[in-house]
C-alpha positions in Angstrom: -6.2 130.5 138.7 -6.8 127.0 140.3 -9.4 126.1 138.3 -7.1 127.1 135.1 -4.4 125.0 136.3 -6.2 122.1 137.0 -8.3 122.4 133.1 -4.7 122.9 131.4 -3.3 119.9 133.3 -5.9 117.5 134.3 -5.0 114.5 136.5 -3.5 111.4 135.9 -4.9 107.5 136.4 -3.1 104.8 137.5 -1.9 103.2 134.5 -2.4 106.0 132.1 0.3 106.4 129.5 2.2 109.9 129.7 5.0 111.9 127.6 7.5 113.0 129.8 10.1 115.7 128.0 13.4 115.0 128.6 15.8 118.2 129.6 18.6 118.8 127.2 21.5 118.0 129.4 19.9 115.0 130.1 20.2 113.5 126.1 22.3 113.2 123.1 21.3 115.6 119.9 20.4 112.4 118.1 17.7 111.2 120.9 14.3 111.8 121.0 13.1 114.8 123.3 10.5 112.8 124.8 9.6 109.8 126.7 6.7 107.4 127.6 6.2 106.3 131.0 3.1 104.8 132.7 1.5 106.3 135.8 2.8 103.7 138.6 1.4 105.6 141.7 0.0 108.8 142.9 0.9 110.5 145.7 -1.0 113.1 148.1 -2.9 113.8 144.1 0.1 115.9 143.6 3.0 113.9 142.6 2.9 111.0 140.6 5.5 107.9 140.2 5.9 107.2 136.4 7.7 103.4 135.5 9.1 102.8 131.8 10.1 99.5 130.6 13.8 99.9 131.5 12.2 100.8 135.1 10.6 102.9 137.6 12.1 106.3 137.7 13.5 107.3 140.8 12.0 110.8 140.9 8.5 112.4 141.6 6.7 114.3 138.9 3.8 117.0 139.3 1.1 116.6 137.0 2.9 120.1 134.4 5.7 117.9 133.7 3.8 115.7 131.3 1.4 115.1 129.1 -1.1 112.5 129.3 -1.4 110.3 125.9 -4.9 109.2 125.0 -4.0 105.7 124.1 -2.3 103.0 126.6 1.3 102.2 124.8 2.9 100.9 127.9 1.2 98.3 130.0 2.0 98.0 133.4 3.1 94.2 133.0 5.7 95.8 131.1 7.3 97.8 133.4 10.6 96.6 135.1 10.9 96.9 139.3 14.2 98.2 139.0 14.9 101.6 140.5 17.0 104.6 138.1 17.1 107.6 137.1 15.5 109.7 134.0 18.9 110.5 132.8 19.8 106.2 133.3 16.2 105.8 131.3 17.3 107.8 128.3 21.0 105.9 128.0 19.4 103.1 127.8 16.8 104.2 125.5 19.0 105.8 122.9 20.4 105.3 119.6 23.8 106.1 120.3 24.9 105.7 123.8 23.6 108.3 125.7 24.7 111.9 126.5 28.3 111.4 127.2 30.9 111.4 124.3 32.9 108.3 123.4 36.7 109.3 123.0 39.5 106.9 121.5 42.8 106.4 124.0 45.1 105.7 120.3 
């Protein structure tokens, strides 16, 4: 069972590119279901820290919660020090303001 595991999610490298779904609650219908983050650091080769260009997301990921692209689209010169979370990421990644709804005070 190991050795299935570890052929249907192989390992990360530092500075790989990677597709991290995004949860429902966590985005608007009109966003895009995933997101590409670079591998920033791994941990204990269990949990790796994943950076975006709007900045280093605060959470750890095991290697089942992405995918790992083939090709490099975000370089690690792009990614921003600051620290936020995936649900901060996607607002300020999306089309129309993120998850919460807009209402007018007329």
């Amino acid at each position: 069972m190991f050795m299935v595991s570890n052929l249907k999610f192989p390992a990360g490298k530092f500075g790989d590119t990677v597709k991290l779904r995004i949860p429902d609650v966590d985005r608007a219908r009109r966003d895009p279901r995933n997101l590409l983050a670079a591998i920033l650091e791994i941990q204990n080769e269990e949990f790796y820290q994943l950076g975006t260009k709007q900045g280093r997301l605060s959470q750890l990921y095991a290697r089942n919660q992405f995918t790992i692209c083939e090709e490099k689209f975000i370089l690690l010169d792009d990614v921003s020090d600051l620290a936020i979370s995936l649900r901060e990421c996607v607002r300020k990644t999306s089309l129309s303001g993120g998850q919460g709804y807009q209402r007018c005070l007329c």
